[in-house]
Phi, psi and omega in degrees: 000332225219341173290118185299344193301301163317268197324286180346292170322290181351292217270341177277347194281322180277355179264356176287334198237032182240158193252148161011278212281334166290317186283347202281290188329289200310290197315299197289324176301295132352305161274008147279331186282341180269359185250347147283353188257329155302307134016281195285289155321300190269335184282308168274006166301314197271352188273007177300307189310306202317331195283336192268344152314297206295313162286351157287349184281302184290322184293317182311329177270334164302324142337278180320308167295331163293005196231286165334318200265012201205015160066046176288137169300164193279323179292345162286355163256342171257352157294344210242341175230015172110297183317134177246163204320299236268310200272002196275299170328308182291338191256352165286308194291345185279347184290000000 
């Protein structure tokens, strides 16, 4: 009942016994499901970078701020995290 081997036979025996026209259809379904399933994929692919972005962003400002509280020049804080004047700046004025 549970043999995958059975099921296999099964579903070819019924796409053997599909018409043209069942079949195109059956073909397009399958290419839709694989392209959601690619989707789905590439989609939690990017919020992994995005998150592994956004905290490497955050250690750099946590820096920055810690460079900033201990009276570092901005150039010495875009040496040491990356960060440029505008984003440096922005994190002076939040103090």
């Amino acid at each position: 009942k549970n043999n995958p081997e059975i099921m296999e036979a099964l579903e070819i025996i019924q796409e053997s016994a599909f018409t043209l026209d069942e079949l195109e259809w059956y073909d397009k379904y399958w290419d839709m499901i694989s392209t959601e399933r690619s989707y789905i994929i590439d989609a939690e692919i990017k919020g992994k970078l995005e998150g592994k972005l956004e905290g490497k962003l955050e250690e750099k400002e946590e820096a920055a701020l810690k460079g900033i509280a201990g009276g570092l020049t901005n150039d010495t804080i875009r040496l040491i995290t990356g960060l440029n004047d505008e984003k440096i700046q922005s994190l002076r004025n939040r103090r």
